[in-house]
C-alpha positions in Angstrom: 98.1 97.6 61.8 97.6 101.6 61.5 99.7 103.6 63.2 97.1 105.7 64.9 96.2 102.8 66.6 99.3 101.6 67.6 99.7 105.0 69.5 96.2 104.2 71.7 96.8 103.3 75.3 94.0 101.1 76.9 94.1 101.2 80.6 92.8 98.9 83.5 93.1 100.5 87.2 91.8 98.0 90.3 90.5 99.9 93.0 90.2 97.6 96.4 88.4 99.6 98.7 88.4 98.9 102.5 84.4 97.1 102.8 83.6 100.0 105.2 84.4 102.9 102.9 82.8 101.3 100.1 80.1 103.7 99.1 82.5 106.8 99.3 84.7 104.8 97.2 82.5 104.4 94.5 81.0 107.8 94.9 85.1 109.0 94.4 85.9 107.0 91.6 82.2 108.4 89.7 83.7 111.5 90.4 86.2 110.6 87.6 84.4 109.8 84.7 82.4 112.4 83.2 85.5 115.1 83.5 87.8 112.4 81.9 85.9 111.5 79.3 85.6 115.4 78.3 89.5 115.5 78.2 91.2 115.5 75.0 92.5 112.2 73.7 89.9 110.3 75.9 88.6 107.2 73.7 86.3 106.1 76.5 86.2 105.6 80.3 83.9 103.5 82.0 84.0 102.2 85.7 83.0 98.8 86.7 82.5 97.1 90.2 83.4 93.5 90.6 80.5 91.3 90.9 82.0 89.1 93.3 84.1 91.0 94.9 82.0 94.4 95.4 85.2 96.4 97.4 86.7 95.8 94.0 86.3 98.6 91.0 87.6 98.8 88.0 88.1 101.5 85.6 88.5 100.5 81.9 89.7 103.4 79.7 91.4 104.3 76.0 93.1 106.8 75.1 94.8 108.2 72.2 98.3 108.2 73.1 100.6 108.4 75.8 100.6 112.0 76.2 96.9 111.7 76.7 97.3 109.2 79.4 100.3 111.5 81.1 97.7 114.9 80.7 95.1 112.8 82.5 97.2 111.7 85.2 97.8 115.2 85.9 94.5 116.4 85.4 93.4 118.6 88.6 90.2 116.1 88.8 92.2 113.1 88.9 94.9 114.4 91.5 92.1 115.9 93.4 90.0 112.5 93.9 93.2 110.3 94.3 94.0 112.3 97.0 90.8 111.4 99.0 90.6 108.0 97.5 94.3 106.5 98.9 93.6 106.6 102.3 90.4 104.2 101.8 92.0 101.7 100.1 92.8 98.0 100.9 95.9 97.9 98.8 97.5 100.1 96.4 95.9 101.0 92.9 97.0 98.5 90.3 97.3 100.2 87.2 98.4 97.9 83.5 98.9 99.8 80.4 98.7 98.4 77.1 99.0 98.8 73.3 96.0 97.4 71.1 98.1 95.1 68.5 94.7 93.7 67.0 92.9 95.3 64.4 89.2 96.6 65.6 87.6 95.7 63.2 
């Protein structure tokens, strides 16, 4: 396994949503996406909504390394929209981390 992909971080945040905020919920989290994946170190970010659970979103991202995940935290977007998005939610944001150990190819 190479090194520079041992240093990726792949990311999966659930997003429950209250059912009555919904719409603004997605609308927040679509808000993310096109200034994250501009950021340095941004592999991809895509955000998904749970087919049978449609409060639920997900957003699936990669970047590559940890600094790149701890700049995006901190990015003024992200604090900015995580702000407004909190007080919608169900239950807290569930974020995993994790290192890619397989080779992509």
């Amino acid at each position: 396994m190479s090194t520079v992909k041992s240093a990726e971080r792949h990311i999966i945040c659930e997003v429950r949503g209250k059912a009555a905020h919904r719409a603004r919920v997605e609308e927040l989290l679509l808000e993310l996406v096109g200034p994250a994946r501009a950021e340095a170190g941004c592999l991809y970010y895509d955000l998904y909504q749970q087919s049978d659970e449609p409060d639920t979103f997900h957003i699936i991202d990669g970047w590559t390394s940890a600094e790149a995940v701890a700049e995006h935290a901190e990015h003024p977007n992200v604090t900015k929209v995580v702000e407004q998005l909190l007080p919608l939610l169900d239950v807290p944001l569930k974020v995993t981390t994790s290192n890619r150990v397989s080779d992509p190819d």
